[in-house]
TIVO-2410 file (N, C-alpha, C; in nm, 3 decimals):
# residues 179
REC num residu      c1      c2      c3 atome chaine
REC   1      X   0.084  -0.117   0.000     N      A
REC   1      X   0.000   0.000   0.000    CA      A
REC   1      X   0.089   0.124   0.000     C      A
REC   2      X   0.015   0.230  -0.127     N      A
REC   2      X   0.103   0.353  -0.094    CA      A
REC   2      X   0.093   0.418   0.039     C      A
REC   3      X   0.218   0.496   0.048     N      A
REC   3      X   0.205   0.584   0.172    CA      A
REC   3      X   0.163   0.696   0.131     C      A
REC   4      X   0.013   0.790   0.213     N      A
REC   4      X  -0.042   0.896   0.155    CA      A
REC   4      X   0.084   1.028   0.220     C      A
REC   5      X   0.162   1.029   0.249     N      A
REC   5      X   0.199   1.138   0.263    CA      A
REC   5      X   0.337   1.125   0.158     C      A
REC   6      X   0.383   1.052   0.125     N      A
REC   6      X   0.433   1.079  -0.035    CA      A
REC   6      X   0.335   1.129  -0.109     C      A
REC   7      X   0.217   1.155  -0.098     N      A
REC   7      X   0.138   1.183  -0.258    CA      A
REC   7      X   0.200   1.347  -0.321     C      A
REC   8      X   0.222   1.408  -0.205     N      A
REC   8      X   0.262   1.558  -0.299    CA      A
REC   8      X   0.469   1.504  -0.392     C      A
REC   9      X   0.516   1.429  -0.339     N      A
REC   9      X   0.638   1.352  -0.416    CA      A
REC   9      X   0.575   1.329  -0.520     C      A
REC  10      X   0.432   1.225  -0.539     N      A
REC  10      X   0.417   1.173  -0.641    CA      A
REC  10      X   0.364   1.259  -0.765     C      A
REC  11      X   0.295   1.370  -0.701     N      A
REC  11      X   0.213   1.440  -0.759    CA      A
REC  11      X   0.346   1.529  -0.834     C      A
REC  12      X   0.426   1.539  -0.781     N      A
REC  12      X   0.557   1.639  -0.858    CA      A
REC  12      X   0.602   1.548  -0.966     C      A
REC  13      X   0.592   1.402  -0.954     N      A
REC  13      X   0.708   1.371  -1.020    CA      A
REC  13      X   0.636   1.276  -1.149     C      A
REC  14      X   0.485   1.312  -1.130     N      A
REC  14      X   0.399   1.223  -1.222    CA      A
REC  14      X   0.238   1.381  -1.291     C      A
REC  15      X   0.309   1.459  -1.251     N      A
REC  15      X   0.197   1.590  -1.283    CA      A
REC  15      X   0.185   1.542  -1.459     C      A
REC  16      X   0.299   1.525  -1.483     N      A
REC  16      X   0.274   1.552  -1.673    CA      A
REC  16      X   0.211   1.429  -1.742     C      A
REC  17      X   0.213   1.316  -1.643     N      A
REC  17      X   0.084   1.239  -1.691    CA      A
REC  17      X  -0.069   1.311  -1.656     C      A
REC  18      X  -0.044   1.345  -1.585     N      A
REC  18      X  -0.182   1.400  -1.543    CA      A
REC  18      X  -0.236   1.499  -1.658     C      A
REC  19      X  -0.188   1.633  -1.702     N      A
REC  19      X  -0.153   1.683  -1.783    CA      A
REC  19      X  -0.181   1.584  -1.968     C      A
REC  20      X  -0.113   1.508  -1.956     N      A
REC  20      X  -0.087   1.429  -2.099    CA      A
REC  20      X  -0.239   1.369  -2.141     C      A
REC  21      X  -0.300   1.346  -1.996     N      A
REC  21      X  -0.417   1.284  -2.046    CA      A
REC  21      X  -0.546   1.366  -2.057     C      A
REC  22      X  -0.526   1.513  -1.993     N      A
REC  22      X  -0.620   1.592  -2.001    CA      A
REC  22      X  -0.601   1.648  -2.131     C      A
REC  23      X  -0.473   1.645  -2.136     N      A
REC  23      X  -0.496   1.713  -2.351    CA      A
REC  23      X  -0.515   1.612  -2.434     C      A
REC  24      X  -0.521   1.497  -2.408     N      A
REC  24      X  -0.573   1.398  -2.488    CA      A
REC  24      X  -0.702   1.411  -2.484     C      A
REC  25      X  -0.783   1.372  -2.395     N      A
REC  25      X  -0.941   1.386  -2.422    CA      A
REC  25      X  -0.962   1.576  -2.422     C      A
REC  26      X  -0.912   1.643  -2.454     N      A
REC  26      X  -0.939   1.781  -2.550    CA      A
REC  26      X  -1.006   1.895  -2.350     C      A
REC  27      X  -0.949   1.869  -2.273     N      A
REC  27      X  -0.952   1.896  -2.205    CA      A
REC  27      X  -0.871   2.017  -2.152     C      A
REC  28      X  -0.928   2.176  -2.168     N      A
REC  28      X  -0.794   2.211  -2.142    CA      A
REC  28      X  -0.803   2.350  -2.054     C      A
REC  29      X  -0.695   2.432  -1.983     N      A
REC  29      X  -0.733   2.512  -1.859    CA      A
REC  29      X  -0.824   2.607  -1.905     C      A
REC  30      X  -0.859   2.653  -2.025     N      A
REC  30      X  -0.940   2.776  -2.052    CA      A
REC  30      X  -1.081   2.660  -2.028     C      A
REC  31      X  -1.155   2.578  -2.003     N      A
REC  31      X  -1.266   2.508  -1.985    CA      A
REC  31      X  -1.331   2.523  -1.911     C      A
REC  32      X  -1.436   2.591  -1.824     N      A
REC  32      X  -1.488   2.616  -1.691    CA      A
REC  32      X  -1.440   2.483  -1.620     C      A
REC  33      X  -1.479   2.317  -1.645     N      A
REC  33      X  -1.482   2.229  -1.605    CA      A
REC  33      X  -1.315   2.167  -1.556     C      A
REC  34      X  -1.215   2.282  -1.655     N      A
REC  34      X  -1.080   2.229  -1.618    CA      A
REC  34      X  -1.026   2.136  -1.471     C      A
REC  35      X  -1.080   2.291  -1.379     N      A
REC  35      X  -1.013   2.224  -1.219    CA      A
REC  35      X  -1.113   2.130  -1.168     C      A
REC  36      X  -1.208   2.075  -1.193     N      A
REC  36      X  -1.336   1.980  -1.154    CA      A
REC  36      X  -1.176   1.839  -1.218     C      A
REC  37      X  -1.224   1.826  -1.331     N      A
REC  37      X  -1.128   1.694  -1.407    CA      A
REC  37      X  -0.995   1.695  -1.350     C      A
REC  38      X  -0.948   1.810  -1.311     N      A
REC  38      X  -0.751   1.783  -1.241    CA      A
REC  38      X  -0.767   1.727  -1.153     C      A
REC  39      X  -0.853   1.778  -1.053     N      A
REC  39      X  -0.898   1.748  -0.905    CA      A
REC  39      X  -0.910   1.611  -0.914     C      A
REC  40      X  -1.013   1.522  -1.034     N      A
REC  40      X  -1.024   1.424  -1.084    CA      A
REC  40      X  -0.926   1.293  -1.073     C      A
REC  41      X  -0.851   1.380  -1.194     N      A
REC  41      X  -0.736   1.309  -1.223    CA      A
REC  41      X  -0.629   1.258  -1.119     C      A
REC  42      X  -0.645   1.373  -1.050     N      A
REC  42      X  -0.512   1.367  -0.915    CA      A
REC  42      X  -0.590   1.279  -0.848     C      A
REC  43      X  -0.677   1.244  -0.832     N      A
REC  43      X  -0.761   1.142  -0.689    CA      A
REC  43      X  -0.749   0.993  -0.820     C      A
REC  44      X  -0.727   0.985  -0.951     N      A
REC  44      X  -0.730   0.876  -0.988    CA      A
REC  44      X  -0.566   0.811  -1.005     C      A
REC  45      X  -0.508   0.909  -1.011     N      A
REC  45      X  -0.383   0.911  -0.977    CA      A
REC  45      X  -0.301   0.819  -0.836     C      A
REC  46      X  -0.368   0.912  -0.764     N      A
REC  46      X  -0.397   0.834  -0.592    CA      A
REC  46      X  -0.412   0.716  -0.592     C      A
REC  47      X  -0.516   0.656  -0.634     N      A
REC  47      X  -0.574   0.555  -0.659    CA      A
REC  47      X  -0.477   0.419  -0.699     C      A
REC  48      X  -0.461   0.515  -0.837     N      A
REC  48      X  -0.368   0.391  -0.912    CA      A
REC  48      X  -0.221   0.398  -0.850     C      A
REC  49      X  -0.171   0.485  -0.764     N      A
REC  49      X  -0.073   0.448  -0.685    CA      A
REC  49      X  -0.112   0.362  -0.514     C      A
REC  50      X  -0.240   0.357  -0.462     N      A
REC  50      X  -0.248   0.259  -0.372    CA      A
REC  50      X  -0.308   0.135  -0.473     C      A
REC  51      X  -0.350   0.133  -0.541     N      A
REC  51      X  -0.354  -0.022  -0.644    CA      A
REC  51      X  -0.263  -0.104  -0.698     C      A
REC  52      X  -0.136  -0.003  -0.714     N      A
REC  52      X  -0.049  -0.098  -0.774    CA      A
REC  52      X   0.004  -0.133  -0.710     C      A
REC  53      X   0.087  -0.247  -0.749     N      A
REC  53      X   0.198  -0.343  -0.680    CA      A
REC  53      X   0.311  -0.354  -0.641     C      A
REC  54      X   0.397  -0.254  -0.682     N      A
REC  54      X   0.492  -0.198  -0.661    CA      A
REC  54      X   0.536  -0.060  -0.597     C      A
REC  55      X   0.597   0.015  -0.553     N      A
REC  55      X   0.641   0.153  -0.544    CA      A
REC  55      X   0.668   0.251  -0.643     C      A
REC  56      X   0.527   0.298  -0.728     N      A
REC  56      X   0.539   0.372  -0.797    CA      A
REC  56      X   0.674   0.495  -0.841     C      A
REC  57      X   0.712   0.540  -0.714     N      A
REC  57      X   0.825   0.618  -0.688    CA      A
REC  57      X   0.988   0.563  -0.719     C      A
REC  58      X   0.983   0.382  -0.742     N      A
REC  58      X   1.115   0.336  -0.788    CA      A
REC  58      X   1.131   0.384  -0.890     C      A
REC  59      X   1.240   0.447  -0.956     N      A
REC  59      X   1.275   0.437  -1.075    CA      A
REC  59      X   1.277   0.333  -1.160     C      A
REC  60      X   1.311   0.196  -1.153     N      A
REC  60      X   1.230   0.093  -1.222    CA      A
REC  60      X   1.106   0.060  -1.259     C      A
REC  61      X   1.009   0.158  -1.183     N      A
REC  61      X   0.862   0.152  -1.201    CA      A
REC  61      X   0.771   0.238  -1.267     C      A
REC  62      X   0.939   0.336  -1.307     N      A
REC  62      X   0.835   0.451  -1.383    CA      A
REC  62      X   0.749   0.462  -1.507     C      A
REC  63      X   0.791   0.356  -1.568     N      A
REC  63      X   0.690   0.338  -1.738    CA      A
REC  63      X   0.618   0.243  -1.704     C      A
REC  64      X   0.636   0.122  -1.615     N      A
REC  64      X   0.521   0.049  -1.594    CA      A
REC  64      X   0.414   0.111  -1.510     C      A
REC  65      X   0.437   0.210  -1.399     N      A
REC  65      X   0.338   0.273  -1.365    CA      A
REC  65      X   0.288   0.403  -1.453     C      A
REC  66      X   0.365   0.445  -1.508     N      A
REC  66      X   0.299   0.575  -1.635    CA      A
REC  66      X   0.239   0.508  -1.740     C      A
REC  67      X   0.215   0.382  -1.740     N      A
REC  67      X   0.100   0.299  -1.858    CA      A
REC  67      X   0.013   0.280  -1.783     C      A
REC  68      X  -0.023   0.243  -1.649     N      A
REC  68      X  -0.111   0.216  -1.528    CA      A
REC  68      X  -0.176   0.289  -1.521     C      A
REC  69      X  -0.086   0.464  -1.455     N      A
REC  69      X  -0.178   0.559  -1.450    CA      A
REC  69      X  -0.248   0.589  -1.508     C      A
REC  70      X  -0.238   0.613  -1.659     N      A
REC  70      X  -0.263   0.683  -1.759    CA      A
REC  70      X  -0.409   0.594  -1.792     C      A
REC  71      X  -0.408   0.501  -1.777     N      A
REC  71      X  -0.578   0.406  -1.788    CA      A
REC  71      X  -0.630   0.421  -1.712     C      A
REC  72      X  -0.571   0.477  -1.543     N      A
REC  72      X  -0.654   0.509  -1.450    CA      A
REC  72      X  -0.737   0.629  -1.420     C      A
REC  73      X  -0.605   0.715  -1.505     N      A
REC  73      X  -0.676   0.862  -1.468    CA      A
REC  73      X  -0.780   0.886  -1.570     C      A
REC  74      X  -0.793   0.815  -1.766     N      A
REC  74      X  -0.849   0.858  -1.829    CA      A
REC  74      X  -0.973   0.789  -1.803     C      A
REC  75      X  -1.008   0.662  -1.752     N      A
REC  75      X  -1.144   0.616  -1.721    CA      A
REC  75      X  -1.222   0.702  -1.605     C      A
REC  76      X  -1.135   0.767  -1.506     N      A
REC  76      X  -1.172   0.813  -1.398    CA      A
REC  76      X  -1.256   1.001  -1.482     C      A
REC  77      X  -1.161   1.040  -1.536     N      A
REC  77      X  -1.186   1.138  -1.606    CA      A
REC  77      X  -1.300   1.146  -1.737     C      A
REC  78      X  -1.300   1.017  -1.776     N      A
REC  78      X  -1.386   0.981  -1.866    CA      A
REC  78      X  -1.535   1.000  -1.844     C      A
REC  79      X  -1.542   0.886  -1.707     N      A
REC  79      X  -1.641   0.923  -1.599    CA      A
REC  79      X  -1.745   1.037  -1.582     C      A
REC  80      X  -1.615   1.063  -1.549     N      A
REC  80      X  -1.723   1.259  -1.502    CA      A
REC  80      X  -1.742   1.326  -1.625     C      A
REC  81      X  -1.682   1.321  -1.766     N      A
REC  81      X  -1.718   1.373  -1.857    CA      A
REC  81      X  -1.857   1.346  -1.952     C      A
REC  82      X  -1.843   1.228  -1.892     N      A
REC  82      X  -1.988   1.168  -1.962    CA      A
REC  82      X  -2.141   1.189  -1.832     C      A
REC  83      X  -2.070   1.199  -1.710     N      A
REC  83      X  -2.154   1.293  -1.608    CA      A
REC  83      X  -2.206   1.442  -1.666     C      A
REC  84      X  -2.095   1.477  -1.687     N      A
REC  84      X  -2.160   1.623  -1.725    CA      A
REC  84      X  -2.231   1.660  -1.843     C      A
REC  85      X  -2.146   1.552  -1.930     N      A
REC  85      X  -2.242   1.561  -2.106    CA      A
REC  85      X  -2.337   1.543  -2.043     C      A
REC  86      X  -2.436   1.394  -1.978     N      A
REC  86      X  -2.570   1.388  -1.922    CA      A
REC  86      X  -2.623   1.501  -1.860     C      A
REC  87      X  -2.582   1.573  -1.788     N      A
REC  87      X  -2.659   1.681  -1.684    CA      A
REC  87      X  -2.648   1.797  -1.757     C      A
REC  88      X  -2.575   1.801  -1.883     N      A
REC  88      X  -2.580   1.919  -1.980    CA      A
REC  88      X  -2.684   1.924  -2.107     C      A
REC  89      X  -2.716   1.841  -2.101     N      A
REC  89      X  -2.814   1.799  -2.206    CA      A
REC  89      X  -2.940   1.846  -2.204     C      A
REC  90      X  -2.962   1.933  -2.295     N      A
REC  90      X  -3.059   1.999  -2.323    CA      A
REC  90      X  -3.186   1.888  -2.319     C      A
REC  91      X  -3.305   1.963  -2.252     N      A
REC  91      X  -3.400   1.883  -2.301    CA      A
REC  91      X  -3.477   1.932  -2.415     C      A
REC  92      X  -3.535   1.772  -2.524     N      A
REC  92      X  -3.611   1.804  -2.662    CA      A
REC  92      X  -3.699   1.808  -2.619     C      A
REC  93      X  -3.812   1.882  -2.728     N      A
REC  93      X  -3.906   1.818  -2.727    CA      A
REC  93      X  -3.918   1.754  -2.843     C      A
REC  94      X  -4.031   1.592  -2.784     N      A
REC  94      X  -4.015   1.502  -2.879    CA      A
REC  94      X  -4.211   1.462  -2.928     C      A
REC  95      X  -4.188   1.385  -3.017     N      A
REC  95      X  -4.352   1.355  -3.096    CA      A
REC  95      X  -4.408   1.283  -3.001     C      A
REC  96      X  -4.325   1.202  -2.896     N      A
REC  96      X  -4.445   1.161  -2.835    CA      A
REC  96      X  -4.487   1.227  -2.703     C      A
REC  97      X  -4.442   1.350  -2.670     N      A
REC  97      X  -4.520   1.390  -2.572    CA      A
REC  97      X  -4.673   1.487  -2.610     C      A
REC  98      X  -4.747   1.398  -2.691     N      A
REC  98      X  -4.877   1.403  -2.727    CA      A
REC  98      X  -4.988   1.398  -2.641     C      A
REC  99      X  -4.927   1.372  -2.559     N      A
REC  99      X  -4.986   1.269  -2.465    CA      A
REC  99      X  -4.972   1.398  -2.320     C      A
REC 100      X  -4.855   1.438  -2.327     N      A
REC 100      X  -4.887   1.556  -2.250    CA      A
REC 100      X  -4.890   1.711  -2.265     C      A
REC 101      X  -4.954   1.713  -2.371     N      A
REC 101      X  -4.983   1.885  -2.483    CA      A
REC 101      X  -5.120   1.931  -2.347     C      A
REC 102      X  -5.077   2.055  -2.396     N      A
REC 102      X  -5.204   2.122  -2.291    CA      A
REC 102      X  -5.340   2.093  -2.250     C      A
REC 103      X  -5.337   2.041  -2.440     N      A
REC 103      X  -5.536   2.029  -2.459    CA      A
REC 103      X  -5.531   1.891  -2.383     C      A
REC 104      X  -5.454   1.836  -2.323     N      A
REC 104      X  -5.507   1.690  -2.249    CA      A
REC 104      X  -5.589   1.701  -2.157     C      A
REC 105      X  -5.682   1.631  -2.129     N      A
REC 105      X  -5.804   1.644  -2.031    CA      A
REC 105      X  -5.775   1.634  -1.895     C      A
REC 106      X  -5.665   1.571  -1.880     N      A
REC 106      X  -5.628   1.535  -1.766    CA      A
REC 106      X  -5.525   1.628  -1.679     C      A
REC 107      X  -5.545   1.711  -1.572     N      A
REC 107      X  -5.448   1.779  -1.506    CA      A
REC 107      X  -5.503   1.841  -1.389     C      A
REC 108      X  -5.432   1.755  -1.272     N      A
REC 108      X  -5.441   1.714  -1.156    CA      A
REC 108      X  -5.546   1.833  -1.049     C      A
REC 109      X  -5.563   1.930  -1.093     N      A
REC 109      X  -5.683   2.042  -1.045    CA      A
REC 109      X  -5.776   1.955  -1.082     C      A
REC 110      X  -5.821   1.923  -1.187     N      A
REC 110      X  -5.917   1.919  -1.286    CA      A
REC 110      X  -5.980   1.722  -1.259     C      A
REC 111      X  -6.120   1.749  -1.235     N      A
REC 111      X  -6.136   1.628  -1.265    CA      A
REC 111      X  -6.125   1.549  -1.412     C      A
REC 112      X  -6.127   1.406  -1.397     N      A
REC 112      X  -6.096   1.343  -1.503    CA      A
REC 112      X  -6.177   1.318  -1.594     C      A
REC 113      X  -6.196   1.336  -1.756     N      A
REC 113      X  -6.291   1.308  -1.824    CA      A
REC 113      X  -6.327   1.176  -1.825     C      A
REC 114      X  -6.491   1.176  -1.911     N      A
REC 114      X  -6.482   1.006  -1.938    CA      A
REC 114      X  -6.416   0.970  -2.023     C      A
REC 115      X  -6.342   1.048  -2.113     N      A
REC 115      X  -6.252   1.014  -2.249    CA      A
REC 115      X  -6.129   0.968  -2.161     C      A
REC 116      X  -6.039   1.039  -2.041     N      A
REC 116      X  -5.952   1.028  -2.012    CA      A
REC 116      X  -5.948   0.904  -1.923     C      A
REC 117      X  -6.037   0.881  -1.881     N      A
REC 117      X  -6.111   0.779  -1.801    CA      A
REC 117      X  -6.100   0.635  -1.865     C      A
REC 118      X  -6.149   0.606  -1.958     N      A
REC 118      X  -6.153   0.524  -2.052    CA      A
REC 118      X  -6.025   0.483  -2.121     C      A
REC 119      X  -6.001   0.576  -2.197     N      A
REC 119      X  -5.786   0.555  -2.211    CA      A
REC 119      X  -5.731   0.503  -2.138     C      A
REC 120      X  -5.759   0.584  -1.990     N      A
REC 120      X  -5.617   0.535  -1.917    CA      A
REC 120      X  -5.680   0.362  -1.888     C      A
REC 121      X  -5.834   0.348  -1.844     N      A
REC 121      X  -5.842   0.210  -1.806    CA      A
REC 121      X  -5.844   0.089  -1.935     C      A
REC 122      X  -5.874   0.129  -2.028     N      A
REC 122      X  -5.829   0.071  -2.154    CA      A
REC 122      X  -5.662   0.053  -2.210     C      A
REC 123      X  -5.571   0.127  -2.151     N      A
REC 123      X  -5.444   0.137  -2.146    CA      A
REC 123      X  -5.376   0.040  -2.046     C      A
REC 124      X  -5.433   0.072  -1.932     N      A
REC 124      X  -5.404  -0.001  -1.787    CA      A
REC 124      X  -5.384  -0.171  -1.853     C      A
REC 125      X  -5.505  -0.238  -1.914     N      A
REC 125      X  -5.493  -0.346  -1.921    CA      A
REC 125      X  -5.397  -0.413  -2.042     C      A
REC 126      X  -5.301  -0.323  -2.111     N      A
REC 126      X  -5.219  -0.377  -2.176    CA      A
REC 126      X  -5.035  -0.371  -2.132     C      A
REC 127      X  -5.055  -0.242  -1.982     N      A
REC 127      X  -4.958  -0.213  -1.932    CA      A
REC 127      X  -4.912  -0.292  -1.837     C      A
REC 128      X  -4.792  -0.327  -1.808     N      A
REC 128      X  -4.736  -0.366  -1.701    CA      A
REC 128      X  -4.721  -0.322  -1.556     C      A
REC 129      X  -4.723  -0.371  -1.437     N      A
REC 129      X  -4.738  -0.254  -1.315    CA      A
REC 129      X  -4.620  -0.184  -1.334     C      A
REC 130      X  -4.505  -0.187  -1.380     N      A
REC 130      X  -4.422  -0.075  -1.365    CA      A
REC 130      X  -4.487   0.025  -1.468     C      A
REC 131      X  -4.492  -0.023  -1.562     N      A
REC 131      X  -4.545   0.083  -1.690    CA      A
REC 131      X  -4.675   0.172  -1.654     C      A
REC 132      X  -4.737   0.086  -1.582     N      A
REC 132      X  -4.839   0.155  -1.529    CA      A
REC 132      X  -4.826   0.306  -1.405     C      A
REC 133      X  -4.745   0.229  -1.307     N      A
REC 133      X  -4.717   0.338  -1.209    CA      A
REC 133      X  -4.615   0.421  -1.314     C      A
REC 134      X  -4.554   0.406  -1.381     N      A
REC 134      X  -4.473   0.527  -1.438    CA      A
REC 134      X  -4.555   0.628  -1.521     C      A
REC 135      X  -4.678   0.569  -1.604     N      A
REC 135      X  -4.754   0.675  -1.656    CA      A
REC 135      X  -4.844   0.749  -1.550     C      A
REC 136      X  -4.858   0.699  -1.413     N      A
REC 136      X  -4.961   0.781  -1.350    CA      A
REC 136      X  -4.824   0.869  -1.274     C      A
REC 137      X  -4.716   0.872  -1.299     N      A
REC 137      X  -4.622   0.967  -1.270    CA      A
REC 137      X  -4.599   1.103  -1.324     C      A
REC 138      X  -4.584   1.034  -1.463     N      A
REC 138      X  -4.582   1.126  -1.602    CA      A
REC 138      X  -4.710   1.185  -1.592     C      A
REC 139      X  -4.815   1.146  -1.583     N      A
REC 139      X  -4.893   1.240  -1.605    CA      A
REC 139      X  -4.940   1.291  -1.463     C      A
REC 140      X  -4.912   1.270  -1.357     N      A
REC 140      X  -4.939   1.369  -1.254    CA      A
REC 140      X  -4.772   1.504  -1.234     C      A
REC 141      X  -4.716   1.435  -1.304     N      A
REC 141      X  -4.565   1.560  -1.339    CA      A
REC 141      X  -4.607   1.624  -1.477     C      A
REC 142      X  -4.717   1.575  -1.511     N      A
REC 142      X  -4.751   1.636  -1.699    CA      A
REC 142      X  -4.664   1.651  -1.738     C      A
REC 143      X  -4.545   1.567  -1.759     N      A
REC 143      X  -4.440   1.545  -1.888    CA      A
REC 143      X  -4.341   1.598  -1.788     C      A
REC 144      X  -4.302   1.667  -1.710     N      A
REC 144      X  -4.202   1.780  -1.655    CA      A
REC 144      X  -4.073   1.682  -1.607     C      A
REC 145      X  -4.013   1.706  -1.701     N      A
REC 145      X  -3.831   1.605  -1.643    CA      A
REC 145      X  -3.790   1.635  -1.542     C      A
REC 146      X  -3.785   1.785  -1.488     N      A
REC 146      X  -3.749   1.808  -1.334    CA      A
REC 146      X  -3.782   1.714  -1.230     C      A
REC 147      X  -3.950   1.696  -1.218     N      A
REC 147      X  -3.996   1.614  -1.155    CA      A
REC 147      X  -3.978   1.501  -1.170     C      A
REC 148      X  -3.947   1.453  -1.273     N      A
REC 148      X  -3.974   1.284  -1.273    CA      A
REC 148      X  -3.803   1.251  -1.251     C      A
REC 149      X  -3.685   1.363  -1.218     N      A
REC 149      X  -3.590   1.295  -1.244    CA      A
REC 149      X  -3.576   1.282  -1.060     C      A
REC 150      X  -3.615   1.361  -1.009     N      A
REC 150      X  -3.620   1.395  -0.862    CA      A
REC 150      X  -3.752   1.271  -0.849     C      A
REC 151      X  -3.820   1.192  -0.875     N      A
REC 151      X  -3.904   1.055  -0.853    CA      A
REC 151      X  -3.807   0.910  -0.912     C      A
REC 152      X  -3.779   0.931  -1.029     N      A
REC 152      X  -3.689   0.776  -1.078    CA      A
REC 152      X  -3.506   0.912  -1.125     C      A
REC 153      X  -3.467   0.843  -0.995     N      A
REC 153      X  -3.263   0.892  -0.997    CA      A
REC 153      X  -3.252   0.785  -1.096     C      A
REC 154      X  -3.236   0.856  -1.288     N      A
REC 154      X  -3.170   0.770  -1.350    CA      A
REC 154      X  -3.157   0.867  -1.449     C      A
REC 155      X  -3.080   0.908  -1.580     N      A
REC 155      X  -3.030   0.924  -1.647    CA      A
REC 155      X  -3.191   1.019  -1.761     C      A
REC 156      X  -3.158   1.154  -1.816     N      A
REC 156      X  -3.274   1.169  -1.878    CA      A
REC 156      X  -3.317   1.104  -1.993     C      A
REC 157      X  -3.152   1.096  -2.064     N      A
REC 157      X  -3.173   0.971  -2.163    CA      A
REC 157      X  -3.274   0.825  -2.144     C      A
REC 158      X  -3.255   0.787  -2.017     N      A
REC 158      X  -3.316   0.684  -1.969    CA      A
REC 158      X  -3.448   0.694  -1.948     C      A
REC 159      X  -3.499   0.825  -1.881     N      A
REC 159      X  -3.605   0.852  -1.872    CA      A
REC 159      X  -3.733   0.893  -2.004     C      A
REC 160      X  -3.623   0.943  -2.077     N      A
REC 160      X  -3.692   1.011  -2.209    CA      A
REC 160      X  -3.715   0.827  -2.318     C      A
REC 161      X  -3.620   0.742  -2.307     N      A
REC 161      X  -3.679   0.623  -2.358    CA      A
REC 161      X  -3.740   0.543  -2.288     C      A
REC 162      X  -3.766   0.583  -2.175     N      A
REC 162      X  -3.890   0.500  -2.054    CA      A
REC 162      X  -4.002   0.577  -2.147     C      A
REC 163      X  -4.035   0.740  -2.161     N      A
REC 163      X  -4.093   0.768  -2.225    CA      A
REC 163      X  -4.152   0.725  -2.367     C      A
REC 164      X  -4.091   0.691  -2.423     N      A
REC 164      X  -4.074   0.686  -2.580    CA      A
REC 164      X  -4.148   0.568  -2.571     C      A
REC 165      X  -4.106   0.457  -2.464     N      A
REC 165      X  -4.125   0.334  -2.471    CA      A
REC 165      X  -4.316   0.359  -2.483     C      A
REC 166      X  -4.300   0.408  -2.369     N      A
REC 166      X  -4.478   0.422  -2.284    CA      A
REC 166      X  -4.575   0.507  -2.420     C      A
REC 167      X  -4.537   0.580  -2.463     N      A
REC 167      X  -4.583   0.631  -2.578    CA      A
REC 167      X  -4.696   0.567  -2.716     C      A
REC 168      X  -4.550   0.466  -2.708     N      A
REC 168      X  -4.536   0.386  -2.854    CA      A
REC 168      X  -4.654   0.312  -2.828     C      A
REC 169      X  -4.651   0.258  -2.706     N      A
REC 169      X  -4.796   0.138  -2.648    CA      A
REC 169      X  -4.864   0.216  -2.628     C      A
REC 170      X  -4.901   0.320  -2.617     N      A
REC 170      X  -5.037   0.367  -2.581    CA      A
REC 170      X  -5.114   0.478  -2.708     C      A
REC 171      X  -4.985   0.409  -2.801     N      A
REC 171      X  -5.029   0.544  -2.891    CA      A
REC 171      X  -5.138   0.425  -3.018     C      A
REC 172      X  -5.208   0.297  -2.943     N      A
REC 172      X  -5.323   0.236  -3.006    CA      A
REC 172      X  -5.413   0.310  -2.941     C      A
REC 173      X  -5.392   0.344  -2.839     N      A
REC 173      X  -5.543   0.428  -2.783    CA      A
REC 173      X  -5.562   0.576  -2.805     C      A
REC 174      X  -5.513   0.615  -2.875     N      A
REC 174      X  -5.483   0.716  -2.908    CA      A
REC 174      X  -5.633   0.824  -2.946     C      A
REC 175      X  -5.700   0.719  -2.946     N      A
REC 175      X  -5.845   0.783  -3.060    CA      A
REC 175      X  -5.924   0.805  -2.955     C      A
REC 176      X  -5.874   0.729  -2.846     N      A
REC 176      X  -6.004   0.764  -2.733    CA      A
REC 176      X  -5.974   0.907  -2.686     C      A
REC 177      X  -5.884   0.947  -2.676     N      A
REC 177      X  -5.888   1.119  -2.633    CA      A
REC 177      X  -5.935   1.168  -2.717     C      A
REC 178      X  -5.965   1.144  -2.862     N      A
REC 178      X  -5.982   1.259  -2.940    CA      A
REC 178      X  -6.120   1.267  -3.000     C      A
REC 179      X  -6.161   1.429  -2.980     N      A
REC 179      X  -6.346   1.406  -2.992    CA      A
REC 179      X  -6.414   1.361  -3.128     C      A
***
């Protein structure tokens, strides 16, 4: 096991990997996100010096651990980059939120029509109980991603093809909402 109070040794004498791999994935100090990924890097750094097997700090160990690091810090860094692409991601709008356009009958002040009434229990019996509790989600959030990401912690991508999914099946009943 490394010793943590060598890490500022290590950090001097291994910075330009750190460095090497942030300009590889196009990473660079003018980036708002720069010091988030160093901070990163240096804790994956850490890492791959209490993981490895040897004393990073031998001089015999320096290219076998600068091939080590360098997979450690860019998966670690990789990581959070694909964190932030997700949480940066604009939301679309897409064709199937038809289902939650204004003119829908259904919204949670408002009692429920018999059109809306009928859909959803004509819907119900081709849905699954998850599919089911997820549309009485969606439509008590009326489409709103804020809410539903703060109800199912998962990815909007994930959420938006939970959507897509629920859509596609319900878009046979489609005729019962419409007068």
């Amino acid at each position: 096991m490394f010793d943590q109070y060598r890490y500022p040794e290590l950090l001097d004498q291994y910075h330009g990997v750190i460095v090497h791999v942030l300009n590889r994935l196009n990473v660079y100090p003018s980036k708002s996100y720069f010091d988030d990924l160093y901070q990163i890097a240096q804790i994956g750094l850490y890492q791959a010096a209490e993981y490895f097997d040897d004393d990073p700090l031998e001089e015999g160990q320096h290219y076998r651990f600068t091939a080590y690091a360098k997979t450690v810090i860019r998966w670690r860094v990789l990581d959070e980059l694909r964190r932030l692409y997700q949480r940066d991601t604009c939301e679309q709008s897409t064709t199937e939120d038809w289902l939650f356009e204004s003119g829908h009958p259904y919204h949670p002040d408002m009692p429920m029509t018999q059109d809306a009434t009928l859909f959803l229990a004509e819907a119900s019996k081709f849905l699954l109980d998850h599919e089911r509790i997820f549309l009485k989600d969606v439509v008590q959030c009326q489409g709103n991603m804020k809410q539903l990401r703060a109800i199912y912690p998962i990815s909007r991508q994930a959420l938006y093809a939970r959507k897509t999914k629920l859509a596609a099946k319900l878009s046979h009943f489609r005729h019962l909402l419409t007068d």
